[in-house]
C-alpha positions in Angstrom: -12.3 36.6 -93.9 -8.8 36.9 -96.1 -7.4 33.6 -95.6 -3.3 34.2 -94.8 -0.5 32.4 -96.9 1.0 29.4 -95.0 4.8 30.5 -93.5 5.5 27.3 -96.0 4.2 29.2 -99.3 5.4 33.0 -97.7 8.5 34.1 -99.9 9.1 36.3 -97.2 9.6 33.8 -94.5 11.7 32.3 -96.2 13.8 35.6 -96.7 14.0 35.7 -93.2 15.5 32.4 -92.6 18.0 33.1 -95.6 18.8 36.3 -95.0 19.8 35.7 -91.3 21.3 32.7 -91.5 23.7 33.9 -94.5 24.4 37.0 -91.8 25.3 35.5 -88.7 26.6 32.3 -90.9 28.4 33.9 -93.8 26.8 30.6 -96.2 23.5 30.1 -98.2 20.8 28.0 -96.8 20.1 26.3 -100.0 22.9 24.7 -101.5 22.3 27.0 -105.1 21.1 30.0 -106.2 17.8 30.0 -107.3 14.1 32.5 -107.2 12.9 33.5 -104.0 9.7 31.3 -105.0 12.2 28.0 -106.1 13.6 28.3 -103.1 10.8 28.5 -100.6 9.2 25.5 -102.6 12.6 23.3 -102.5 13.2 24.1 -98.7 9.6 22.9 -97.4 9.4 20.3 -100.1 12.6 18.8 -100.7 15.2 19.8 -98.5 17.8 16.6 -97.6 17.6 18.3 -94.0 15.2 19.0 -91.3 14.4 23.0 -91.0 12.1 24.3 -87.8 11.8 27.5 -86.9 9.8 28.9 -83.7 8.6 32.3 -82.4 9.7 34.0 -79.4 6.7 33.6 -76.9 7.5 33.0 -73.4 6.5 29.5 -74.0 7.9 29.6 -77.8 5.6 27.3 -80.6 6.9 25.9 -84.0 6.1 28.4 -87.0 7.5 26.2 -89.1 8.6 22.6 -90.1 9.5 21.7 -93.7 8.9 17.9 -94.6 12.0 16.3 -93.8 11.1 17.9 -90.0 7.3 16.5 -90.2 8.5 13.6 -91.2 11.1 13.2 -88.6 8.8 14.3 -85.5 5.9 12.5 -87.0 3.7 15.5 -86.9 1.3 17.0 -89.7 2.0 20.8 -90.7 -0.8 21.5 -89.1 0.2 19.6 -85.4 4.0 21.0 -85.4 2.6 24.6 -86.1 0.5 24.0 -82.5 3.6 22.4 -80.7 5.6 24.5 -78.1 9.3 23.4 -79.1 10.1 22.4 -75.8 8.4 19.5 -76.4 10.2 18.3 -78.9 12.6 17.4 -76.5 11.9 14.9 -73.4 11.6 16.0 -70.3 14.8 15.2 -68.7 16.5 16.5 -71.5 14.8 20.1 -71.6 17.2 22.1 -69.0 19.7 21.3 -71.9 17.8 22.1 -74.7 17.3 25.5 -73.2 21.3 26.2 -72.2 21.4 25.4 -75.7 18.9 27.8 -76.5 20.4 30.5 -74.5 23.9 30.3 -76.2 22.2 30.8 -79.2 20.4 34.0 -77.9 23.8 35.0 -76.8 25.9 34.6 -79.8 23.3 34.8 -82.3 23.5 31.2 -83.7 25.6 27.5 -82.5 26.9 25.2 -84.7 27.4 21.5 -84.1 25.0 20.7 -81.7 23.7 16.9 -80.9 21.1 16.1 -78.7 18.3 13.8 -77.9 14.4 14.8 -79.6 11.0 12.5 -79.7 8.9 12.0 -82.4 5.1 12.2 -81.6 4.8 8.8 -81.3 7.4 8.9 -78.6 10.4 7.3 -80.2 13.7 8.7 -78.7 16.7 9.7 -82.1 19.8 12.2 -81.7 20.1 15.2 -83.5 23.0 15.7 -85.1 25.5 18.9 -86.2 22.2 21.2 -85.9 22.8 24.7 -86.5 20.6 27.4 -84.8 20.2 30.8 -85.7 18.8 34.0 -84.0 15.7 35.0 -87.0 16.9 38.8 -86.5 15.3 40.6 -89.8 17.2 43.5 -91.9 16.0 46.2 -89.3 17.4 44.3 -86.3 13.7 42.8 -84.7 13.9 39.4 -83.4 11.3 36.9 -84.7 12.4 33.4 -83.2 14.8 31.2 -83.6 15.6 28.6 -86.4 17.5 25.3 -87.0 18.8 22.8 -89.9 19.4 19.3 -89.0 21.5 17.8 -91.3 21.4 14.2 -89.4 19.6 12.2 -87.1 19.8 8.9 -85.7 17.6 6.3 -84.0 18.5 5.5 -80.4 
């Protein structure tokens, strides 16, 4: 059985989050040019910010988490890649999440957004001047949506 490249090692993936978030965005996602394969690496690995992206089941799951994310959430590549995104978010705070969510879907991406998330463990922080994006590829097909989180705070 082939064994399939991780969406963290997948130069392609990674095209996909750059390519629509320079689009809808009109900036780079990393802060300097560099390979296709420098920049995948330095985005999962290195990256000052949090990046998640999900898919776009009815009940949509993380595809990806760099390690700033994993560290954040408290949740292995492995766990965050099996987590519906809604529950990154506490219940009562969920309806909002999703108006959120539904801007984005209209407008193709929001800037500026703060809210409240929970780590695995349960610990309540803010998120902070998020940005999400609609991942829409060059021929127009929607694959999920995507975020950077600059900041966070404890609460």
């Amino acid at each position: 059985m082939p064994s399939e490249t991780p969406l963290y090692l997948d130069t392609s993936f990674y095209q996909l989050l750059a390519d629509s978030h320079a689009r809808l965005l009109n900036r780079p996602l990393v802060p300097q040019p560099m390979s296709a394969q420098e920049a995948t690496q330095w985005l999962y690995e290195s990256a000052p910010f949090a990046v998640l992206a999900h898919n776009t089941a009815p009940d949509p799951v993380f595809i990806y988490g760099n390690k700033a994310a994993q560290h954040r959430f408290e949740y292995s590549w492995d766990e965050i890649t099996q987590l519906p995104s809604r529950l990154s978010a506490e219940a009562p705070n969920r309806e909002e999440r999703q108006q959120f969510l539904a801007r984005v879907q209209q407008l193709g991406y929001e800037a500026g957004y703060k809210g409240v998330r929970v780590t695995k463990s349960g610990r309540r922080f803010m998120i902070e001047e998020a940005t999400l994006w609609q991942l829409f590829d060059a021929d127009g097909k929607l694959h999920g949506q995507a975020v950077v989180i600059p900041r966070t705070s404890d609460l």
